[in-house]
Every structure is written in structure tokens, then in C-alpha cells.
ROZABA-222626 format. One record per residue (C-alpha): x, y, z. Coordinates in steps of 0.1 Angstrom, whole numbers. Example, Ala and Ser with C-alpha at 12.3 -4.5 7.8 and 13.67 -1.06 7.14 Angstrom:
site u: 123	v: -45	w: 78
site u: 137	v: -11	w: 71
//
This chain:
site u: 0	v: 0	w: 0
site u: 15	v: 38	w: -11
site u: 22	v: 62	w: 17
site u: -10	v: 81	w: 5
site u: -36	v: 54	w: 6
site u: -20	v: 50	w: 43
site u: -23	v: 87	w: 48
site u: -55	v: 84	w: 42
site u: -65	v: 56	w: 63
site u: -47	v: 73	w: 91
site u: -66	v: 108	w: 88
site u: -99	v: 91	w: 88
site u: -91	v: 76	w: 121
site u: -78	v: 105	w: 132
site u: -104	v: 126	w: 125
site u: -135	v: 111	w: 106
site u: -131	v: 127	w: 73
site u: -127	v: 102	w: 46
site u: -103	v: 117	w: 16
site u: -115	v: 86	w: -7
site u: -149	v: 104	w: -12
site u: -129	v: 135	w: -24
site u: -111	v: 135	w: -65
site u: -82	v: 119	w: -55
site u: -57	v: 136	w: -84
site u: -72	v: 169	w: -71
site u: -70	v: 166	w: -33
site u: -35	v: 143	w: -33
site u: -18	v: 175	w: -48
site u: -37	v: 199	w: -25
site u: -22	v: 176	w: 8
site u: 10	v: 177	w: -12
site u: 18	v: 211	w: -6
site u: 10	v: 213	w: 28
site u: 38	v: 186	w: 31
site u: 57	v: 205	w: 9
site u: 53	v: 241	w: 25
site u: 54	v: 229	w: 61
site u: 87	v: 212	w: 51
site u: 77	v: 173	w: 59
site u: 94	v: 147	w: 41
site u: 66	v: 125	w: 36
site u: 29	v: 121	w: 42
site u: 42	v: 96	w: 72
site u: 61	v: 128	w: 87
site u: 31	v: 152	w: 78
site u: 7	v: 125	w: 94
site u: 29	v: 123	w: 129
site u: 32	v: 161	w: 127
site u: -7	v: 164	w: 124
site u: -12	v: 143	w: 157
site u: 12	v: 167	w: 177
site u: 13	v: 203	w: 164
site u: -26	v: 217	w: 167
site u: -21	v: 244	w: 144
site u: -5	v: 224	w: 119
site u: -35	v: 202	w: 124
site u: -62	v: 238	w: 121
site u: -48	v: 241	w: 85
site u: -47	v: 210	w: 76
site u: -86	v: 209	w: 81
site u: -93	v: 245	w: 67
site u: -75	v: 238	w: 34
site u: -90	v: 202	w: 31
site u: -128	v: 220	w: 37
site u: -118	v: 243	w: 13
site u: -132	v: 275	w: 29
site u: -136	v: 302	w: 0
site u: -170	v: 318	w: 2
site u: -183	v: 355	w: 2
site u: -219	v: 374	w: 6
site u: -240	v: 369	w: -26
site u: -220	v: 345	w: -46
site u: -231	v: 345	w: -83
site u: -253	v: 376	w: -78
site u: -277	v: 362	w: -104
site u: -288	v: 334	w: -92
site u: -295	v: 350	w: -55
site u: -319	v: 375	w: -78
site u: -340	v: 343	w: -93
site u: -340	v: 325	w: -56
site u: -352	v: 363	w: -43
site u: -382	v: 367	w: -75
site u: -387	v: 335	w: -82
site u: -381	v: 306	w: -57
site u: -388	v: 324	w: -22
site u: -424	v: 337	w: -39
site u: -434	v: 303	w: -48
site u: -422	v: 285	w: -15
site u: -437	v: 309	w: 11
site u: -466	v: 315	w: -7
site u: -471	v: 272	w: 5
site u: -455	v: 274	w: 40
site u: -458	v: 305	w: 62
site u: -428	v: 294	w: 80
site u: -395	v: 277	w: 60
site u: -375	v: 255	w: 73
site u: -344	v: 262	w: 60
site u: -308	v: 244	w: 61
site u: -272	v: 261	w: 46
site u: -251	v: 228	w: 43
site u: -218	v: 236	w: 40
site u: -219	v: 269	w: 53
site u: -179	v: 277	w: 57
site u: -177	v: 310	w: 72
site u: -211	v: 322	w: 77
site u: -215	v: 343	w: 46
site u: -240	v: 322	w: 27
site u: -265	v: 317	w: 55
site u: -262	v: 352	w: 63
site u: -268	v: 364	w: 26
site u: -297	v: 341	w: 33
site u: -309	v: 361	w: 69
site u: -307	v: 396	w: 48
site u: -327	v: 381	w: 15
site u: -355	v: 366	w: 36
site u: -357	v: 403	w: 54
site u: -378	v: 408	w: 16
site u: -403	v: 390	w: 30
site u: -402	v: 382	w: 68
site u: -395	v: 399	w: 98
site u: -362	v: 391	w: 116
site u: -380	v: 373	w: 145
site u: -399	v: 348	w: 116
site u: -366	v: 342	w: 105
site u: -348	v: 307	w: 111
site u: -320	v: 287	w: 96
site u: -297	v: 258	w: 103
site u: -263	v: 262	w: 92
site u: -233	v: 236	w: 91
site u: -201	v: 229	w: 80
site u: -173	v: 197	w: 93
site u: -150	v: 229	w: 97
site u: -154	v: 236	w: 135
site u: -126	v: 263	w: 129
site u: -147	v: 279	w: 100
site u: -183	v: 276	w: 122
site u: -162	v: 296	w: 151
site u: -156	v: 325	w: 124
site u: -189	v: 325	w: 110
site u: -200	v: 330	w: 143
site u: -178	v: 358	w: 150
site u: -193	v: 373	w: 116
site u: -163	v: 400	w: 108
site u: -155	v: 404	w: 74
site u: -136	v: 422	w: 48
site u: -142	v: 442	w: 19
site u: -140	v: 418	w: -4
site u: -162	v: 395	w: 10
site u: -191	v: 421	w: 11
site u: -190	v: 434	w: -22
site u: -223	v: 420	w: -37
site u: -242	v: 428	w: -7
site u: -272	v: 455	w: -21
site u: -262	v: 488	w: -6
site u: -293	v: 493	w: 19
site u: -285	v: 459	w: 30
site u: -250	v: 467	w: 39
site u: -257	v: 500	w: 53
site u: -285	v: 482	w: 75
site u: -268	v: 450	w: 85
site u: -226	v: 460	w: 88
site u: -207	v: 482	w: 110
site u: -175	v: 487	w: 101
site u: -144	v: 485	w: 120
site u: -116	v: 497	w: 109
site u: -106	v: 477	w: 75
site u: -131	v: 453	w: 86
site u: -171	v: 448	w: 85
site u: -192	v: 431	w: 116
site u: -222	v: 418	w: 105
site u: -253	v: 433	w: 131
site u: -262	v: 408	w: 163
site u: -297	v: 410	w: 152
site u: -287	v: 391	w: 117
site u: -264	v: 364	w: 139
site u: -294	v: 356	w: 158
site u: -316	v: 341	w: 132
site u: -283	v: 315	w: 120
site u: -278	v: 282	w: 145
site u: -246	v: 268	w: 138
site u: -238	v: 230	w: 142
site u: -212	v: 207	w: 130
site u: -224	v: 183	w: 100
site u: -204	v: 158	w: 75
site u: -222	v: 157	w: 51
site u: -207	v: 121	w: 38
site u: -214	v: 103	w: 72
site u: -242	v: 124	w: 96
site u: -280	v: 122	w: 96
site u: -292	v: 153	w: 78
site u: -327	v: 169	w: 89
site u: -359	v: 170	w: 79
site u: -386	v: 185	w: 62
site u: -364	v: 211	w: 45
site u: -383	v: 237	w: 23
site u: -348	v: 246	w: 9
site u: -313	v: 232	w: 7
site u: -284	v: 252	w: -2
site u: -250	v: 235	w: -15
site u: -230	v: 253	w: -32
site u: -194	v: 250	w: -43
site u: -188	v: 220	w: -27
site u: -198	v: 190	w: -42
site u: -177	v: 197	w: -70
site u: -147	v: 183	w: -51
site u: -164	v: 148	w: -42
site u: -163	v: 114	w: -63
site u: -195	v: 109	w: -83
site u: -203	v: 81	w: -62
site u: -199	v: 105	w: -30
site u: -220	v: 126	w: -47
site u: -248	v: 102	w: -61
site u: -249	v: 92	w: -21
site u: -256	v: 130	w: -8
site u: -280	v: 136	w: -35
site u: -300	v: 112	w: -25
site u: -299	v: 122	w: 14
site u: -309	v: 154	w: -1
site u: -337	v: 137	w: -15
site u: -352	v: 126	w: 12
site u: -341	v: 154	w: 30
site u: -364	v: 180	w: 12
site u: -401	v: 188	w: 20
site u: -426	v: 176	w: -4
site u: -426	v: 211	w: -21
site u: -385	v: 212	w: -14
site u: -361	v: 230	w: -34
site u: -324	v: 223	w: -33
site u: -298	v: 253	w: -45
site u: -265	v: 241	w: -58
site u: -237	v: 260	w: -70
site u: -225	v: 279	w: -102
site u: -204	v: 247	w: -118
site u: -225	v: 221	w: -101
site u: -253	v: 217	w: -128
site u: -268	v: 178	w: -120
site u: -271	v: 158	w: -147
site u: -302	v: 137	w: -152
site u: -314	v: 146	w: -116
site u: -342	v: 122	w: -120
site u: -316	v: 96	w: -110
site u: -322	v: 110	w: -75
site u: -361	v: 122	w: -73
site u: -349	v: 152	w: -83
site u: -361	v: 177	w: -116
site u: -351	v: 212	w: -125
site u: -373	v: 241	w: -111
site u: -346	v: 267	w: -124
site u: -310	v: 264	w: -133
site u: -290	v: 258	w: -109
site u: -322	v: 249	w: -89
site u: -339	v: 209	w: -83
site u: -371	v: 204	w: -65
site u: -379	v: 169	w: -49
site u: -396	v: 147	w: -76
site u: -419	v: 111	w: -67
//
């Protein structure tokens, strides 16, 4: 057996996170050059560096979760889930049960908080929002950002909902409050129920086909019978009927029989 496929068995012991379900070509370069960088010989030495150096193990997790994310993400598509998707799901439930799967740090389920403001007031507003990155959950909960990150926030959102400080933005209390933040792998943990909408986006991209054949079909049965699931910009599913699934909009499935 190669030093990566022990690698491998070693980190899912170690932490629960199994690097078969990822590309392998893609993420054996990514660990790579965290040997590389951190000046390892091997993935033995990175592995036994992992177990005793805790920051060497943070970043090790942050890069393999792949934490790249900012507020309104493909602008466009936000615009048809604001006119076209929210209109047609609330006009069916006068609460939504909503659930940001791979959250990162914070700005998607946020976006999410300050587009359902349309429509609710903050007080109605409720949703569930995970990631296996306990290190990227602890930052979305902090909720500061930069400039960059905020840039395709609507300017009356960003005026109500930030305060800055100094080169930074904080993203209001009252916004935080309507986000619960949990850990959840998506690959091995019991998602819940009865969602009216799924988002997850920019991360499935990463995963085998078989991972991802697997976590469409959880999302399947994870949806509300009116359920719509929101995936990302290069994540397009191909004959979604394989998983109960049909288009509503691009980029857009809702639960099929």
C-alpha cells in the first residue's frame, strides 16, 4: 500500500473525514503542498506532525474543507431565488425550514438572513447552518469580514446590516441571531428533515460521483414535499431524475416522486 492510501486511512481515524470520497488527483496534490510548505518529508512525517502540532492540524482541516466563500455568490442566481423561488415557497408554508449545508464562514447563510428580510421579519426568521470545519463555524460566528467578501451585498443591505471597523465589516447581532450553527459531515451524519430549501454550493464539485450520487440522494429525502435544493454555479446535475430530483430553475432541483 503507497504512503497516501495509508495517509489516508490514518486521517480518517484521526479525524473522521474520509479523503476517498474527495477527486483523489485533485486533493492528493492539495495535501502535497501542505507537506511541501510545512517542510515534511513525507505524508508519514506530515501524518505524525498532524497528531502533535494543533495548528499544523487547524490548517490541515481549513484547506482540506476548502473555505472560500463570500456574501451573494453569483449575484444572479440570489436574484432568481429572491423573485422566483422564495415567492413560490412561502406562498405554500408561512414558515421555511431552512438548512445552509456547508456553510464555511457564515456568509451564505447570512446572505440568506438579509434576502428573507424581503419577506419576513427578523423574529420569523430561522436557519440551520453547518459545516465539518469547527474552525470555519467559530468565524462565521464571529461574523467579521472584509471588503471583499461584502462586495455584492445591495447597498441598503450593507448599510442596515454592517458596521464597520476599521478595514473590517461586523455583520449586526440581530442578523447572527436568526443562524444556529452546528457541525455536520455531510458524507457520514444524519441530515434533517422536512427542509423547504437546501443550499450546497461550491462544494460537491470536489467529491467522487459516487460521493455525490450518495448526498443527492440524502438530499432527497431530506427536502419537503414542495422542497427545493440550491446548488452552485459549476454544479449543474445531470439527469437529476436519478435522484427524485427535476429542474425548477438552473441551478435549482425540487424533490420529484
Amino acid at each position: 500500500m503507497d504512503k497516501y492510501e495509508v495517509f489516508k486511512k490514518q486521517v480518517y481515524s484521526l479525524t473522521g473525514i474520509d479523503l476517498s470520497s474527495y477527486k483523489e488527483k485533485q486533493m492528493k496534490r492539495r495535501i502535497q503542498s501542505l507537506v511541501t510548505r510545512n517542510k515534511f518529508t513525507d505524508f508519514d512525517d506530515y501524518f505524525n506532525g498532524l497528531k502533535s502540532d494543533q495548528k499544523l492540524f487547524d490548517e490541515f482541516i481549513n484547506y482540506l474543507t476548502i473555505n472560500v466563500s463570500e456574501f451573494f455568490r453569483n449575484p444572479t442566481q440570489w436574484s432568481v431565488l429572491e423573485k422566483e423561488i422564495l415567492p413560490d415557497l412561502i406562498a405554500c408554508n408561512k414558515k421555511l425550514n431552512i438548512w445552509s449545508s456547508a456553510c464555511s464562514t457564515g456568509e451564505e447563510p447570512y446572505t440568506l438572513v438579509m434576502l428573507l428580510t424581503r419577506f419576513f421579519k427578523l423574529s420569523e426568521i430561522s436557519i440551520l447552518a453547518t459545516d465539518i470545519d469547527l474552525g470555519a463555524i467559530e468565524k462565521a460566528k464571529t461574523g467579521i469580514y472584509n471588503e471583499k467578501s461584502i462586495q455584492n451585498v445591495p447597498n441598503d443591505l450593507k448599510n442596515k446590516y454592517f458596521e464597520k471597523i476599521g478595514k473590517s465589516f461586523k455583520i449586526h447581532q440581530s442578523i447572527k441571531d436568526c443562524v444556529k450553527f452546528d457541525r455536520l459531515d455531510l458524507l457520514r451524519d444524519k441530515y434533517p428533515n422536512n427542509c423547504n430549501l437546501i443550499l450546497c454550493r461550491n462544494v460537491l464539485i470536489y467529491f467522487t460521483e459516487e460521493a455525490k450520487a450518495n448526498i443527492y440522494k440524502k438530499f432527497h429525502d431530506s427536502l419537503s414535499n414542495d422542497g427545493i435544493l440550491f446548488v452552485g454555479s459549476t454544479e449543474q446535475i445531470i439527469m437529476p431524475e436519478r435522484y427524485n430530483l427535476k429542474s425548477a430553475k438552473t441551478f435549482f432541483y425540487k424533490k420529484s416522486f
